[in-house]
Residue frames as qw, qx, qy, qz and C-alpha x, y, z in Angstrom:
[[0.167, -0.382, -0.626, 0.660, -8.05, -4.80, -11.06],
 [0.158, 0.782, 0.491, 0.350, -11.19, -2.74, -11.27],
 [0.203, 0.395, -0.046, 0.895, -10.64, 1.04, -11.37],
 [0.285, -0.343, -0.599, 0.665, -11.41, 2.77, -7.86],
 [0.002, 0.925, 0.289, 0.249, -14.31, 5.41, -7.77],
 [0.285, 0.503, -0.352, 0.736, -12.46, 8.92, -6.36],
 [0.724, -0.553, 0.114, -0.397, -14.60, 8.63, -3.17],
 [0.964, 0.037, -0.136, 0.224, -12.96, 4.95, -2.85],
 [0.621, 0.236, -0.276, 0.694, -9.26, 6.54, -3.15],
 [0.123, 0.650, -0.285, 0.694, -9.98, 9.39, -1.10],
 [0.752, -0.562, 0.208, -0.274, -10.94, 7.08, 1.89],
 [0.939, 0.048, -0.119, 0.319, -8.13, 5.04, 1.19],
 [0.451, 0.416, -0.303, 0.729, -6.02, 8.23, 1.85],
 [0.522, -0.536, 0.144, -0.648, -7.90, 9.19, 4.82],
 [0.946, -0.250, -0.179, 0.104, -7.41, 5.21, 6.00],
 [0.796, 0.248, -0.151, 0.531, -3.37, 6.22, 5.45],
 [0.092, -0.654, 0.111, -0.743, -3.35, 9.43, 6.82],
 [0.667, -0.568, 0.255, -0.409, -4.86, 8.02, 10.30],
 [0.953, -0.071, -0.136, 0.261, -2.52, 4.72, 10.03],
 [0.598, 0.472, -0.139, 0.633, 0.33, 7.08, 9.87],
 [0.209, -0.663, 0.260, -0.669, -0.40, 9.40, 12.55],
 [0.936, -0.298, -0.110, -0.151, -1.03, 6.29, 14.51],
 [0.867, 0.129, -0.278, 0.394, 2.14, 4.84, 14.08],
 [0.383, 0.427, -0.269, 0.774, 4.15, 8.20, 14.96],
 [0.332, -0.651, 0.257, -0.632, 2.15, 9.08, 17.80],
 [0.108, -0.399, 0.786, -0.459, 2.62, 5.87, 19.27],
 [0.595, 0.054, 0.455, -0.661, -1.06, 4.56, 20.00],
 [0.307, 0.004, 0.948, 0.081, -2.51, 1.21, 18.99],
 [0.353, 0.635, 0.687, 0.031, -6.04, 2.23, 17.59],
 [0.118, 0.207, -0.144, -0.961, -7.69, 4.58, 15.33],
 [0.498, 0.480, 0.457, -0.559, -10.36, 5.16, 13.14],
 [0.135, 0.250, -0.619, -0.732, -10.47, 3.98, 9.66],
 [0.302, -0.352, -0.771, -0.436, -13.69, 3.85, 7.50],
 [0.519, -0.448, 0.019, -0.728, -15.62, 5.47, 10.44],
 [0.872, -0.440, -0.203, -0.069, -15.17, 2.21, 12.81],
 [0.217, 0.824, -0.513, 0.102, -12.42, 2.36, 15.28],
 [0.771, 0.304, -0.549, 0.108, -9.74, -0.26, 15.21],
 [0.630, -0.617, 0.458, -0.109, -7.56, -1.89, 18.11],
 [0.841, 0.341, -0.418, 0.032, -4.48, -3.15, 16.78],
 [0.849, -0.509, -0.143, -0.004, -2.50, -5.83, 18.79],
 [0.653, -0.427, 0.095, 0.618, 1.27, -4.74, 18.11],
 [0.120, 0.769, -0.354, -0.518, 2.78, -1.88, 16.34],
 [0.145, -0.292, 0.789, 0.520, 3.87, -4.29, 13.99],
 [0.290, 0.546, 0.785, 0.043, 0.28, -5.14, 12.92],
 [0.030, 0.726, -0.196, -0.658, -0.01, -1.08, 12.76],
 [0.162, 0.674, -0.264, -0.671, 2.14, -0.98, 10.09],
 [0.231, 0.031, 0.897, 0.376, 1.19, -3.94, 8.28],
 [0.275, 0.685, 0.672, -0.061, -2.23, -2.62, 8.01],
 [0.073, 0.774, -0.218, -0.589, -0.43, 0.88, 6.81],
 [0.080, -0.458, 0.746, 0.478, 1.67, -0.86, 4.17],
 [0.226, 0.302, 0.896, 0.236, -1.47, -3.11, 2.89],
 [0.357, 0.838, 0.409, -0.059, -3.92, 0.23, 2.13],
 [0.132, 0.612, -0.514, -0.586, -0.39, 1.96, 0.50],
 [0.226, 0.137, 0.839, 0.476, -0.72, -1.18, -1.80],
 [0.217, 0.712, 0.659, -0.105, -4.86, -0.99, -2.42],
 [0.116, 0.827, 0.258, -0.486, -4.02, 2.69, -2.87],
 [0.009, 0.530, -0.613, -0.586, -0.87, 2.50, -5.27],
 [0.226, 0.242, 0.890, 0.314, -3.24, -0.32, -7.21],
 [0.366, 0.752, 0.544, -0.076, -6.15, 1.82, -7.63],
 [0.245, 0.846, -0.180, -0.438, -4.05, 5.36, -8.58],
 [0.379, -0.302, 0.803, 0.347, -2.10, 2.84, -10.64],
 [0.291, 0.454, 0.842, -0.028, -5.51, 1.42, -12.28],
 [0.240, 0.750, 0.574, -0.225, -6.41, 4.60, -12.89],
 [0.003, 0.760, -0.321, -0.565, -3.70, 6.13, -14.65],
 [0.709, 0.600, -0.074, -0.362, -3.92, 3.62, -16.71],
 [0.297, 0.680, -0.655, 0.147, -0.45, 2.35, -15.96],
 [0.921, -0.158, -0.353, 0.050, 0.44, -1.40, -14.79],
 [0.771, -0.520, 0.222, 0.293, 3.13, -2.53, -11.76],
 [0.346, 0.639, -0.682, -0.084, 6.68, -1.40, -13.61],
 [0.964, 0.196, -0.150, 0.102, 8.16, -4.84, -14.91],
 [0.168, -0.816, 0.538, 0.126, 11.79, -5.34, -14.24],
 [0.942, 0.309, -0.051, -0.123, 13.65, -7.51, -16.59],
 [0.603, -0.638, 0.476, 0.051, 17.21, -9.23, -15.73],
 [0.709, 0.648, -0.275, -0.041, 19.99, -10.20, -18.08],
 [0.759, -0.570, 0.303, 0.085, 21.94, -12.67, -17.59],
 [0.367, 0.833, -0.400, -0.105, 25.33, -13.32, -18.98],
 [0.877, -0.369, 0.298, -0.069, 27.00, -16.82, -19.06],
 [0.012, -0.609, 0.655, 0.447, 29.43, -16.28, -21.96],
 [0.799, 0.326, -0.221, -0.454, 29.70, -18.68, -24.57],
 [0.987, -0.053, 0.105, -0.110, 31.95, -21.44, -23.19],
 [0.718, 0.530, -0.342, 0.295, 35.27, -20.79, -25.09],
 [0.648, -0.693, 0.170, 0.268, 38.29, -21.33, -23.02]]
C-alpha cells in the first residue's frame, strides 16, 4: 500500500472523529471530506466508521513501516502411537 501524505491521515482522523460523534449522538448524516453524507441505517454508520479505522490503521501502519501482525497456529496431531 502506498504511504499516506500527513494531510491524507489527518483527514482520515477528522473523517473518524465526525463518524464517531455521529454514531453516539444518534444522527444519520455528517460531514466527511467537506461534503455532507446521509447514511441509510446506523448500521451503514458504522460500517463506514470501521472502513476509514481500516484506511487509517493501513496508512499509520504503512508509515511506520510496520506490516498487518501475522498470527501463526500450531497444530498438534501426535505421532500415531497407541
Amino acid at each position: 500500500m502506498p504511504t499516506c501524505s500527513p494531510e491524507q491521515i489527518a483527514q482520515l482522523q477528522a473523517d473518524l472523529a465526525n463518524l464517531n460523534a455521529a454514531i453516539a449522538s444518534g444522527v444519520r448524516s455528517t460531514t466527511l471530506g467537506g461534503q455532507t453524507v446521509i447514511f441509510n441505517t446506523g448500521d451503514s454508520l458504522i460500517k463506514a466508521r470501521n472502513d476509514v479505522q481500516a484506511r487509517l490503521n493501513a496508512c499509520l501502519a504503512a508509515q511506520s513501516g510496520k506490516g498487518s501482525p501475522k498470527q501463526a497456529y500450531a497444530y498438534y496431531a501426535g505421532r500415531g502411537y497407541d
